[in-house]
C-alpha positions in Angstrom: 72.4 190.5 -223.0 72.3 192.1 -219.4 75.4 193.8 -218.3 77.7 191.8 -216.4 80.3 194.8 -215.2 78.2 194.4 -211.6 78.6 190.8 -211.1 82.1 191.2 -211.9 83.3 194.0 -209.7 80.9 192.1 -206.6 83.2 188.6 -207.8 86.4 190.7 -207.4 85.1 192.0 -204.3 84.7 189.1 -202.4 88.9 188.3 -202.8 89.6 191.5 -201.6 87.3 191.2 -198.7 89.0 187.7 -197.7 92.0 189.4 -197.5 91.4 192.5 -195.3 89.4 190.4 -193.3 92.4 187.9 -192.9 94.9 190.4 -192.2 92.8 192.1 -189.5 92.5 189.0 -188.3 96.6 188.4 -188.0 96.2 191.5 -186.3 94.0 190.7 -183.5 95.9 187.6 -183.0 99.4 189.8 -182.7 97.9 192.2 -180.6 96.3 189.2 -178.3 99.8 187.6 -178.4 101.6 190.8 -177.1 99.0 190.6 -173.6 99.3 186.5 -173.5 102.9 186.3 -173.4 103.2 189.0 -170.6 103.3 187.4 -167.9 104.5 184.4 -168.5 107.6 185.5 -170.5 108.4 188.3 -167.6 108.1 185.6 -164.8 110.8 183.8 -165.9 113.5 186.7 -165.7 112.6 187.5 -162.5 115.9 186.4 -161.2 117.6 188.3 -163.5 115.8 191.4 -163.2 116.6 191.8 -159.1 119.9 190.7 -159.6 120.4 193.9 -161.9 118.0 196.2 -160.4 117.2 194.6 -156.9 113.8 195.9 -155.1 113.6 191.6 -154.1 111.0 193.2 -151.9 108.7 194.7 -154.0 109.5 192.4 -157.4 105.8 191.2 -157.3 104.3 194.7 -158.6 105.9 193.9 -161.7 102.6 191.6 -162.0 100.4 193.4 -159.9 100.8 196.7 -161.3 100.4 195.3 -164.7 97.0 193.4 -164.0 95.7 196.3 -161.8 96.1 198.7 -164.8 94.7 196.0 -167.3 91.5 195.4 -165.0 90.4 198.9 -164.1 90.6 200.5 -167.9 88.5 197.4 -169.2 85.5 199.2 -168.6 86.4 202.4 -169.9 88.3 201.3 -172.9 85.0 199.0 -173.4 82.9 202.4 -173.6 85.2 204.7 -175.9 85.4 201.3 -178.3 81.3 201.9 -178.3 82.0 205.7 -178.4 84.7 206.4 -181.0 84.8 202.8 -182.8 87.3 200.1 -182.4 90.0 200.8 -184.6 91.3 204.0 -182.6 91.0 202.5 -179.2 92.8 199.3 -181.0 95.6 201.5 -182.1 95.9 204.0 -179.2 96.3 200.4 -177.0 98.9 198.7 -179.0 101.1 202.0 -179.2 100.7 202.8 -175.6 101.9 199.3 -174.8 104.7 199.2 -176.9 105.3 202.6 -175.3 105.8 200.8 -171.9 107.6 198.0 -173.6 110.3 200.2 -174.4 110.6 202.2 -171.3 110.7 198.9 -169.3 113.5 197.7 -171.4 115.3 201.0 -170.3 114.6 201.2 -166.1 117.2 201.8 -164.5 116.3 200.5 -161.1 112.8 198.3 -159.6 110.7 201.4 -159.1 110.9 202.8 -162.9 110.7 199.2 -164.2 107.1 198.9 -162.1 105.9 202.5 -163.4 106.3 201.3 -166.7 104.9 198.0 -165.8 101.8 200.0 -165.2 102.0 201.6 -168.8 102.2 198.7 -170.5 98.9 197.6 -168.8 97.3 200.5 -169.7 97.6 199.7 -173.1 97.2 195.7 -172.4 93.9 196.6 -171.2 92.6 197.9 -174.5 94.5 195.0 -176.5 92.4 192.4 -174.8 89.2 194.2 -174.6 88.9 195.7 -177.9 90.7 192.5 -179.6 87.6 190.4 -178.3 85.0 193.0 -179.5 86.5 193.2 -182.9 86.4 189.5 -182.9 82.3 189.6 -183.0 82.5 192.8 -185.2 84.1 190.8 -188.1 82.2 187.6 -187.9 78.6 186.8 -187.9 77.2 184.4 -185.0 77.4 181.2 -186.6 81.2 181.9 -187.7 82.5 183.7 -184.1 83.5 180.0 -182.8 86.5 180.4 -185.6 87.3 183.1 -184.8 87.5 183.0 -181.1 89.0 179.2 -181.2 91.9 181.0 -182.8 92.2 183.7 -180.1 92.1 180.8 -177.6 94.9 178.7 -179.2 97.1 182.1 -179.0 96.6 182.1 -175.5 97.2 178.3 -175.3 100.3 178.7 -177.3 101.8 181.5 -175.6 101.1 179.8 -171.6 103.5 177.4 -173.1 106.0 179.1 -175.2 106.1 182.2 -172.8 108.2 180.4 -170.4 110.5 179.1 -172.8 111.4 182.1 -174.3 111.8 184.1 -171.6 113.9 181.4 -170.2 116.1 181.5 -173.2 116.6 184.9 -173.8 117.0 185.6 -169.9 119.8 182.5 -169.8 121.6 183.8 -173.2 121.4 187.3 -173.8 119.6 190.1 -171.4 116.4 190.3 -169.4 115.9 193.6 -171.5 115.0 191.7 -174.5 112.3 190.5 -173.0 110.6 193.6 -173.3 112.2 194.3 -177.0 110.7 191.6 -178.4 107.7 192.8 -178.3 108.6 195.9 -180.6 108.8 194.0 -183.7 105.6 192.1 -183.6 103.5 195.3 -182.4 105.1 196.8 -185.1 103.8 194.8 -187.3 100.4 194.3 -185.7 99.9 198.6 -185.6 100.8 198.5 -189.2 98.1 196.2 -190.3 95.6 197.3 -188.2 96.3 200.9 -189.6 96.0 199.5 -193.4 93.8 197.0 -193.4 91.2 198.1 -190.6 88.3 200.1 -192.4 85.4 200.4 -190.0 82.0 201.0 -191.9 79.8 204.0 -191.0 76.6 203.0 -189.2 73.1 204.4 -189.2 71.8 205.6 -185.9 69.8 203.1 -184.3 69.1 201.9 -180.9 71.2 199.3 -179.4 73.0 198.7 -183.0 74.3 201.9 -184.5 77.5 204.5 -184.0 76.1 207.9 -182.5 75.6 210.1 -185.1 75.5 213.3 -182.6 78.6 214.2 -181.2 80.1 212.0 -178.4 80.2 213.0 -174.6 82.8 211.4 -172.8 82.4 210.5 -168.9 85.9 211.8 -167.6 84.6 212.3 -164.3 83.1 208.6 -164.2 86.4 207.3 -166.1 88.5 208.4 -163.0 86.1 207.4 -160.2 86.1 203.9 -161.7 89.8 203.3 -162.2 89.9 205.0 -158.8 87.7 202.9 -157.0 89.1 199.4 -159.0 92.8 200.3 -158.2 91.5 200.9 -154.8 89.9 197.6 -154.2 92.1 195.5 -156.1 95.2 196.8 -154.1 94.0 195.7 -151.4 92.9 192.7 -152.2 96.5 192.0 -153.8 98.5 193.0 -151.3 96.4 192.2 -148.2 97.8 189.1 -146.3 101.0 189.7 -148.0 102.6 193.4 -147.7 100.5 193.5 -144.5 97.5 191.7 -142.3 94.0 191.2 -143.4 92.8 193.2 -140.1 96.1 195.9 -140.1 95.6 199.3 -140.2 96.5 200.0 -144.1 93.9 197.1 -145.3 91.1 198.2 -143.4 91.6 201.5 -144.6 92.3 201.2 -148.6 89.0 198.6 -148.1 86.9 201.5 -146.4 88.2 204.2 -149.1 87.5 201.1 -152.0 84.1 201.0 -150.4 83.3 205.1 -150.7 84.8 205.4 -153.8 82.5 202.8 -155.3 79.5 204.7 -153.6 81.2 207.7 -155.6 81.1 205.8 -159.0 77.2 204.3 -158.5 76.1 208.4 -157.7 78.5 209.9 -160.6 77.6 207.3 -163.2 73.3 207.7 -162.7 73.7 211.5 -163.3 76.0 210.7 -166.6 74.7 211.2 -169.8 76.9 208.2 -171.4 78.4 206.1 -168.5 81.5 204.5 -168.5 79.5 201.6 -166.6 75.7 201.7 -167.6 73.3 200.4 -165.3 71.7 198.4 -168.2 75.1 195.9 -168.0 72.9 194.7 -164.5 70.0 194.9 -165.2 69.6 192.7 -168.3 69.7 189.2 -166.8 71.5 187.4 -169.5 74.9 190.2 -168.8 74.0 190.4 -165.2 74.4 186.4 -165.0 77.4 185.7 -167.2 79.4 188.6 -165.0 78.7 186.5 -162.2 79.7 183.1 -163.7 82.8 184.3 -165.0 83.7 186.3 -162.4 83.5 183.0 -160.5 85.2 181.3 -163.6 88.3 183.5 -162.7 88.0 182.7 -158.7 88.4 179.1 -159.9 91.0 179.3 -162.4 93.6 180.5 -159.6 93.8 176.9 -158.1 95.7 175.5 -161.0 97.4 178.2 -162.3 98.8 179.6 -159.0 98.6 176.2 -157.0 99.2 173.0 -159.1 102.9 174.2 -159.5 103.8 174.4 -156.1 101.7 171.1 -155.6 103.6 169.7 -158.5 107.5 170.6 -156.9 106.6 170.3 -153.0 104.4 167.0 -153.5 105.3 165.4 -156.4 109.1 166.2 -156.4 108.7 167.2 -159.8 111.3 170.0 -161.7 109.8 173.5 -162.6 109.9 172.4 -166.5 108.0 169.2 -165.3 105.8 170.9 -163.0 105.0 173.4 -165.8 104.0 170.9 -168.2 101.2 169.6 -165.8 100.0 172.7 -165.9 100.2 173.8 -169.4 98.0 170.5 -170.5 95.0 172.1 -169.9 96.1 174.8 -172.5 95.6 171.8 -175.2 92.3 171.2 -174.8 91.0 174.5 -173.6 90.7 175.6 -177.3 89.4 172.5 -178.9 86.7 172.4 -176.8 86.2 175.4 -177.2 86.1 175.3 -181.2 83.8 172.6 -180.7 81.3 174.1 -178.2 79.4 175.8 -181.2 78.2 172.3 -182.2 76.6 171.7 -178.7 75.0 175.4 -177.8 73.8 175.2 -181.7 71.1 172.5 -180.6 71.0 173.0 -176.5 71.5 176.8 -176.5 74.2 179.1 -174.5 73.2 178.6 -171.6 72.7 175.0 -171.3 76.2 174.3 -173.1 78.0 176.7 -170.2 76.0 174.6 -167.2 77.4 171.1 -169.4 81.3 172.7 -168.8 80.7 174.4 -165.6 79.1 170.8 -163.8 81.7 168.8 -165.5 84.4 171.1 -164.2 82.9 171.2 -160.3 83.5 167.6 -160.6 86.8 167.3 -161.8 87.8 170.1 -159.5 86.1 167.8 -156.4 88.3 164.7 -157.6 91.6 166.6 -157.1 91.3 166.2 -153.1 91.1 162.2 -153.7 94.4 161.4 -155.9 96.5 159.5 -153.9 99.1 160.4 -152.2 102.2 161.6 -153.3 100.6 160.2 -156.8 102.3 160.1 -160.0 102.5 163.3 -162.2 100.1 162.0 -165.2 97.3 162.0 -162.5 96.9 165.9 -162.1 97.9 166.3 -165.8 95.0 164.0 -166.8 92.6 166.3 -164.7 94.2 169.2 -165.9 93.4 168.0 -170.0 89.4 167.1 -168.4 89.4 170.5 -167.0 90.5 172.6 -169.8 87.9 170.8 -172.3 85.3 171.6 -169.7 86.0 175.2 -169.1 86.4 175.4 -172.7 82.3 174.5 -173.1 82.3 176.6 -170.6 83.5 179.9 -171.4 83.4 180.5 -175.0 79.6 179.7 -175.5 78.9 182.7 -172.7 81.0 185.6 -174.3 79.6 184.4 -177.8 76.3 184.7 -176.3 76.6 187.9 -174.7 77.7 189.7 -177.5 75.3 188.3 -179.4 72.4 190.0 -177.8 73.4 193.1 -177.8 74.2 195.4 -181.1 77.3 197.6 -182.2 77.1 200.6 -179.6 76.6 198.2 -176.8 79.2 195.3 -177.3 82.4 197.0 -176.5 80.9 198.0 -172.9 79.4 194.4 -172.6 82.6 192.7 -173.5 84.5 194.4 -171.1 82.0 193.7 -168.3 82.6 190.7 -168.4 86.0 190.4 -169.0 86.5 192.9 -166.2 84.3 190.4 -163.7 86.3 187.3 -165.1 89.9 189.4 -164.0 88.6 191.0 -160.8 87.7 187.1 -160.0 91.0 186.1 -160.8 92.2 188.8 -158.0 90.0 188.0 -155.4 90.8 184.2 -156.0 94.3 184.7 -155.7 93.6 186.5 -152.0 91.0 184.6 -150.9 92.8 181.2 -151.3 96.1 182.1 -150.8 95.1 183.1 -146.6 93.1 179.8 -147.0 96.3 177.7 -147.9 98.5 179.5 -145.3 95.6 178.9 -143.0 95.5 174.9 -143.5 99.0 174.9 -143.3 99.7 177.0 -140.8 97.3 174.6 -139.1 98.6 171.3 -140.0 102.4 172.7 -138.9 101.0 173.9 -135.5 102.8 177.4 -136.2 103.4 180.6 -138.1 104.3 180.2 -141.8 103.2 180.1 -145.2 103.3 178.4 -148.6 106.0 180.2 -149.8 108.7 180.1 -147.3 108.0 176.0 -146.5 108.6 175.3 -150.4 111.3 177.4 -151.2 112.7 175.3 -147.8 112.1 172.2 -149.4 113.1 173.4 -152.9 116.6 174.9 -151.2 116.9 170.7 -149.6 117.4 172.5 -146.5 116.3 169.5 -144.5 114.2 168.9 -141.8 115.2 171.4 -139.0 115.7 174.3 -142.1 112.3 173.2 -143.1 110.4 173.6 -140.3 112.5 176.7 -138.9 110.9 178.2 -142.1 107.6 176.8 -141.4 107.7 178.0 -137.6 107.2 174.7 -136.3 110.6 173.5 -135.5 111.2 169.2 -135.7 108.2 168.6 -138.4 109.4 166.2 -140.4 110.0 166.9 -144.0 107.5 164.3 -144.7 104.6 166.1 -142.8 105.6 168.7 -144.5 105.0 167.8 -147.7 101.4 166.1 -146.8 100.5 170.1 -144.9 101.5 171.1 -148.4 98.8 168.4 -150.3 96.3 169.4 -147.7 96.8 173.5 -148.3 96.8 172.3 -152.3 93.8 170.0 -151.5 91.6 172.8 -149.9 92.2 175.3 -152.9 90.3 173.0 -155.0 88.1 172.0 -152.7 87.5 176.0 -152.6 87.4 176.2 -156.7 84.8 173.4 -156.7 82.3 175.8 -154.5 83.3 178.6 -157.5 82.5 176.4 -160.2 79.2 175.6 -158.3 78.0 178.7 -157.4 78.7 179.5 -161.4 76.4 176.7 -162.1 73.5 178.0 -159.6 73.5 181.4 -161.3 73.3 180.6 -164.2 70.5 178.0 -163.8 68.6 180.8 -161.6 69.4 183.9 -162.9 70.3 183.3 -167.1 67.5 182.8 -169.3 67.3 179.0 -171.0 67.7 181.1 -174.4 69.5 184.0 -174.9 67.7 187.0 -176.9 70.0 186.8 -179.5 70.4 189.6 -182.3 69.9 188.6 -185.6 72.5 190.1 -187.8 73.5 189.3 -191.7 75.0 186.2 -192.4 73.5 184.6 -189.1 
């Protein structure tokens, strides 16, 4: 009889194997959880937090400081992953964000509370990069759709549990917790990751393979590029708010933005390993999924920064109410998603992301025609259609992407176009907030912005109060309201154009089929 000792110790193997796989897999989803519930869960103390610390004026660098940090380390956290390997970058992430969890639960006053803001992004940065990259590491291409469904439902769970439990723990014990309660579950995220995390050595090889030489890091690239991202996406977040589009400080932090990225292009061609390779450009199938999700975030700022205000201005609707018509599009974001693998199995990547990109120009086009004031199930249904269609959408792109490039490669091409799809959402957030303040501004016949007209008709200060805050004194609060539909109405109008210009590049630029990587177990 042959000896069986082999087929044994490969059947007790495959258990073992299941396991560590499965517990690395818990881990990415805590560590995913920590970045999701950020901002949601700290927008809800708000209140809260200035009434203990004040700085009312500059509360909203609690957010921007966060996402600044988070974008402009994507990129270099994307090349040490490729570098150095996942599993340090993983770890050095989680503990420099539980780091800044900790230290914001200590501030003593606004300005501490946003430095440490900035730490935790810092480390959020290489959670969501480095989460997503281990995500194709672990699974072969026909099984990343499981994976990645899962890291979408955390993201759908945590838009709508975020809110609630920073509500409650801000209404019944302290705003500080908020920050606390993240210790626990990155605890327990680190310590999995650190036991059950074994990253296999890989032959040298090109485009597949772990450097076998010793690694050169680009420092000097590193700083130009966070330079020149914090640069540009300061400006772009506080432009039209902490000053004018055309004042003095814009124009310059744009110009500096503007050499400082003509820095980066001259210290990243004479780089031996750049942080941001050229070949993330010059491959079409990269070049044009950048571009489509960098339009993908553009778009997505019309319902998540908009539809609220359209839902309590317009509809009269509560903010629990007003979040729930939001938060619908959270339920079938990831089931379409799971499902996409079905579709760009037979029609390809590409082809399934033009399916969800057309179908979500559309339904982005019919928001301008609901009627007027409408009744809340009417956004909510668009908002369900919408999800489903930028879960098509999305998911088949990254899978693609990652799946034409090898091991050394895919940490630097995930974060490009995870970088693009954030740096979208910043520009988006600029771009149509001036062109809602400009609609209104123009339907009131006066000064005044989106802000100040619907906390005045959240504060029932009438008509005169209304207007006085609008600039535009006697407007009726039911003009108003419709200035407010029309500001709402042209966002979308604006997101539709995003959506489309998605869909040309990626009929123009993407190939119809990807040049995808075989790998075992595909």
């Amino acid at each position: 009889m042959g000896d069986t000792r082999p087929v044994a110790r490969e059947s007790a193997r495959r258990p073992a194997e299941a396991h560590r796989r499965g517990a690395v897999v818990a881990a990415l989803m805590l560590a995913m959880a920590l970045a999701a519930l950020d901002s949601t869960i700290v927008a809800t103390a708000v209140p809260q937090i200035v009434g203990d610390l004040g700085g009312f004026s500059v509360f909203s660098w609690l957010f921007s400081g966060y996402l600044l940090a988070v974008t402009v380390t994507l990129p270099v956290y994307g090349k040490l992953s490729d570098t150095f390997g996942r599993k340090p970058v993983l770890v050095v992430g989680a503990a420099l964000f539980l780091l800044g969890s900790l230290l914001c639960a200590l501030a003593w006053n606004m300005g501490a509370l946003i430095a440490f803001r900035v730490v935790q992004g810092l480390g959020g940065g290489a959670l969501q990069g480095t989460v997503q990259t281990l995500a194709a590491d672990l699974y072969p291409l026909r099984e990343r759709p499981r994976i990645q469904a899962r890291l979408s439902t955390v993201w759908a769970v945590s838009a709508v549990a975020g809110p609630a439990v920073g509500g409650v723990l801000a209404a019944y014990a302290d705003w500080r917790w908020i920050f606390l309660v993240n210790l626990p579950v990155g605890a327990v995220a680190l310590w999995l990751m650190v036991r059950h995390l074994h990253e296999p050595q890989r032959e040298s090889g090109p485009g597949s393979a772990r450097p076998t030489t010793r690694a050169r890091v680009d420092w000097a690239g590193a700083l130009a590029v966070f330079a020149c991202g914090g640069t540009l996406l300061t400006a772009l977040v506080q432009g039209g708010v902490a000053w004018p589009w055309l004042s003095a400080p814009s124009l310059a932090l744009f110009g500096a933005g503007l050499a400082l990225a003509a820095l980066v292009v001259v210290v990243e061609r004479r780089a031996a390993e750049p942080v941001v390779p050229g070949w993330v450009w010059r491959r079409r199938t990269i070049a044009a999924v950048n571009l489509a999700l960098g339009a993908l975030g553009l778009l997505m700022v019309a319902p998540t920064v908009f539809l609220p205000t359209y839902a309590q201005a317009v509809l009269g609707l509560g903010p629990v109410a007003a979040g729930f018509v939001l938060s619908v599009w959270t339920l079938s974001w990831p089931v379409s998603a799971a499902l996409s693998q079905h579709v760009y199995r037979r029609v390809g990547f590409r082809d399934t992301a033009l399916l969800g990109i057309g179908a979500a120009a559309l339904i982005l086009l019919a928001f301008p025609f609901l009627p007027y004031p409408g009744a809340a199930w009417q956004p909510a249904l668009l908002m369900l259609l919408l999800g489903a269609a930028l879960g098509l959408f999305q998911l088949p792109l990254i899978v693609g992407v990652q799946s034409t490039v090898g091991w050394s490669e895919r940490g630097t091409a995930t974060a490009s176009v995870l970088f693009c799809r954030q740096t979208g959402q910043t520009a988006g957030a600029a771009v149509f907030g001036a062109v809602a303040n400009g609609v209104l501004a123009a339907r009131l016949g006066g000064a005044g912005d989106l802000d100040s007209v619907t906390r005045a008709l959240d504060a029932g200060t009438g008509e005169a109060g209304a207007a006085g805050a609008a600039g535009a004194a006697g407007v009726a609060h039911e003009t108003i309201r419709h200035a407010v539909a029309s500001a709402v109405h042209a966002v979308y109008l604006g997101a539709a154009c995003a959506a489309a210009l998605a869909f040309v590049v990626l009929l123009c630029v993407a190939p119809r089929r990807f040049p995808v990587l075989r790998e075992p177990g595909d």
